[in-house]
C-alpha positions as CSV (number, residue, x, y, z in Angstrom):
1,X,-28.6,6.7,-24.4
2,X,-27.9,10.2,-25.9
3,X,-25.8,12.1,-22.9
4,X,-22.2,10.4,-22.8
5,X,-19.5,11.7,-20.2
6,X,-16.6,10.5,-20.8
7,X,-13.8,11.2,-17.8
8,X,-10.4,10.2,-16.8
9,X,-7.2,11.6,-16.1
10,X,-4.6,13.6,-18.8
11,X,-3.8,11.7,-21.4
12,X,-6.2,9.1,-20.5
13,X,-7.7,9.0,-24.5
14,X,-11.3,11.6,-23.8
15,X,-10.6,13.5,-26.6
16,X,-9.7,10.4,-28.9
17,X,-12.8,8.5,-27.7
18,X,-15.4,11.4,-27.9
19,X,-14.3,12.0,-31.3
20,X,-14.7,8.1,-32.3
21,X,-17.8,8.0,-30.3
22,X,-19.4,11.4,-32.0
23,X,-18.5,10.2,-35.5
24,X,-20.1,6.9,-34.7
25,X,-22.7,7.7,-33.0
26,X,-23.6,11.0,-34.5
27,X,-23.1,12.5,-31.5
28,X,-22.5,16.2,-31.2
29,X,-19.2,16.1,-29.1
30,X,-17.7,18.9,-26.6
31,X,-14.4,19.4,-25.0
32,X,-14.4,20.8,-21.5
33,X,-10.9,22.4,-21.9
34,X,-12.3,25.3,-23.6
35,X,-14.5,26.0,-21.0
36,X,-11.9,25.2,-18.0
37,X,-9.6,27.4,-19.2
38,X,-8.9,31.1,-20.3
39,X,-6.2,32.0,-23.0
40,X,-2.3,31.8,-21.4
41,X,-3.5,28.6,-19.3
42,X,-5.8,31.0,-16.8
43,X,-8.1,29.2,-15.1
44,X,-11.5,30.0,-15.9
45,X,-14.1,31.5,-13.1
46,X,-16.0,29.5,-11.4
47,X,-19.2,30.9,-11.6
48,X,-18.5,31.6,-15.7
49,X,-17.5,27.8,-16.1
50,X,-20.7,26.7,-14.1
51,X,-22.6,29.0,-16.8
52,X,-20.8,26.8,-19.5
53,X,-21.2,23.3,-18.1
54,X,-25.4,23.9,-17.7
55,X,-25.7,25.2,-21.1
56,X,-23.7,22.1,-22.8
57,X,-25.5,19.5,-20.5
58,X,-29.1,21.2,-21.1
59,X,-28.7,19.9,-24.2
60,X,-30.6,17.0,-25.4
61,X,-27.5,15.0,-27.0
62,X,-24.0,15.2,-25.8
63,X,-20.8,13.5,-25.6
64,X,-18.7,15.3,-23.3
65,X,-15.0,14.3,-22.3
66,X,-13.6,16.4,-19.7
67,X,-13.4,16.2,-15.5
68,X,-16.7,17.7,-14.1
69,X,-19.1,16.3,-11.5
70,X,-22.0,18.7,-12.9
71,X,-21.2,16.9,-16.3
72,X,-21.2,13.5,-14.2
73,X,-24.4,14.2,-12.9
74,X,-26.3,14.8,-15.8
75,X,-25.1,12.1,-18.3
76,X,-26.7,8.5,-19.2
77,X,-23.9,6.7,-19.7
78,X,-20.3,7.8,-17.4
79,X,-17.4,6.7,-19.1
80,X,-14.2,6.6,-17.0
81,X,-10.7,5.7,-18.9
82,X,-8.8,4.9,-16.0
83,X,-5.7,4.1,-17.5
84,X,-2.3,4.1,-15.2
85,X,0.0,7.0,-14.8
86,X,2.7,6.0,-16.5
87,X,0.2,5.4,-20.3
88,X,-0.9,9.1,-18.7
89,X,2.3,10.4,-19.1
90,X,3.5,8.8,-22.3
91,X,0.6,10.0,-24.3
92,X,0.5,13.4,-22.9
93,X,4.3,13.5,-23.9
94,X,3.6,12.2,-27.1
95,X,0.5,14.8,-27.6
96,X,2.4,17.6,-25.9
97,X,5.6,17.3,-28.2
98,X,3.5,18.3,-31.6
99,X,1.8,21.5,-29.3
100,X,5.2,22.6,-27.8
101,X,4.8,26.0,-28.9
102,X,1.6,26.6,-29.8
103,X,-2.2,25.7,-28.7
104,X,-3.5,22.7,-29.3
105,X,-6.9,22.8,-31.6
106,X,-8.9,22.2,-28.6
107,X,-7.6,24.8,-26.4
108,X,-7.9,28.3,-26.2
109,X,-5.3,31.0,-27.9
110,X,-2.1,30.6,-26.3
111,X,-1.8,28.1,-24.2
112,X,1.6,26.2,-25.7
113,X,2.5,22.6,-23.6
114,X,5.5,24.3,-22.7
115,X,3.9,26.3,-20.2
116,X,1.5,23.5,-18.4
117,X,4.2,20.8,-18.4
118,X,5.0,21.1,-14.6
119,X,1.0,21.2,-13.8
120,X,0.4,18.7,-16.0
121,X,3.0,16.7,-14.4
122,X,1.4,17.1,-10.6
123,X,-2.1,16.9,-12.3
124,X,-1.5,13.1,-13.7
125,X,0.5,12.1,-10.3
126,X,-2.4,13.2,-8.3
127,X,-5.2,12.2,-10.4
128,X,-5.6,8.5,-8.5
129,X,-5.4,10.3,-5.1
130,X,-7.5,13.3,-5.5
131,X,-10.0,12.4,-8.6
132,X,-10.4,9.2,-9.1
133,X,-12.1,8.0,-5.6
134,X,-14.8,11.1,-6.4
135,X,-15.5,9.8,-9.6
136,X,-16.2,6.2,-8.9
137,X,-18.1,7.0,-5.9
138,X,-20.2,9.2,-8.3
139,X,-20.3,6.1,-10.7
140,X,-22.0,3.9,-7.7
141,X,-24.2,6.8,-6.6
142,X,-25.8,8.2,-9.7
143,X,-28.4,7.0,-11.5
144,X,-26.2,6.5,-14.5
145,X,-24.7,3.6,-16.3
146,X,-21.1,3.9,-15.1
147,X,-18.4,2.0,-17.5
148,X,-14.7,1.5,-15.6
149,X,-12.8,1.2,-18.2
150,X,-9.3,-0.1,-17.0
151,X,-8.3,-2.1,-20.5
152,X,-7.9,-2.3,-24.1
153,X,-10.3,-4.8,-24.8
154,X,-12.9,-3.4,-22.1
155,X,-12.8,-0.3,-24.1
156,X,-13.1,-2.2,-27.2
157,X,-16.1,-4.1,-25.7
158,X,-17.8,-0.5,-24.9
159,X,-17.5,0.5,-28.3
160,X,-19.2,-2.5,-30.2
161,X,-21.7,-2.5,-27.6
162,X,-22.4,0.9,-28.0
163,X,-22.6,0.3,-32.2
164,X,-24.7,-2.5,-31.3
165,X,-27.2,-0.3,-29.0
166,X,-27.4,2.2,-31.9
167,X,-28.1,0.1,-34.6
168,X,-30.8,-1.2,-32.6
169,X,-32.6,2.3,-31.6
């Protein structure tokens, strides 16, 4: 296993877990926020973000936390954090709150919460209805190991597993 996606909605815990993951696992690990958007919350082209996403998954060892079926497609291991709105909200509030004003570290040049706060709102509500059917349809359709995480103590079980599985390589 050395191509991880990990997916989910806002707020789900990506970033968190890619960075545990990397660290552990000696992973190199990628953020697809950069790539989805432009400075000043624009969304990026489609055609330049395509670009970006076949340059990070041509590479030979990845974690990768974002939303992306090209990502999806290309990973060993699909990781979906598919926690319920409401944790969505709380720890987007909670992350938001520090980044009021200013750009979080992974994010481009001004893009402050303050100005996604209504998208990100109507992003998490319609996350179940609009994302989450394509990605576990993806997860029973690619050749992938697909892990539904829905739990604390699933998630925990991923992690020792995936300590296990390295130790062992």
């Amino acid at each position: 296993m050395r191509r991880i996606h990990i997916t989910g909605n806002a707020g789900s815990g990506k970033t968190t877990l890619a960075a545990q993951l990397g660290a552990q696992l000696n992973l190199p690990v990628f953020g697809l926020d950069t790539i989805v958007w432009q400075p000043g919350w624009k969304k990026s082209p489609p055609e330049w973000r395509a670009e970006k996403e076949a340059e990070l998954v041509e590479r030979e060892k990845w974690i990768i936390e974002g939303v992306s079926p090209r990502v999806r497609a290309a990973a060993d291991v699909i990781v979906f954090l598919d926690v319920p709105r409401a944790t969505s909200y709380l720890r987007c509030a909670k992350r938001n709150w520090r980044h009021l004003f200013r750009s979080r570290p992974d994010l481009p040049a001004y893009c402050p919460e303050i100005l996604i706060i209504p998208r990100l709102v109507k992003i998490i509500w319609q996350f179940p209805k609009l994302m989450r059917p394509q990605i576990v349809a993806d997860g029973s359709r690619l050749p992938s190991e697909f892990v539904h995480i829905r739990t604390s103590h699933e998630l925990d079980t991923l992690v020792a597993r995936l300590r296990r599985d390295l130790v062992k390589s």
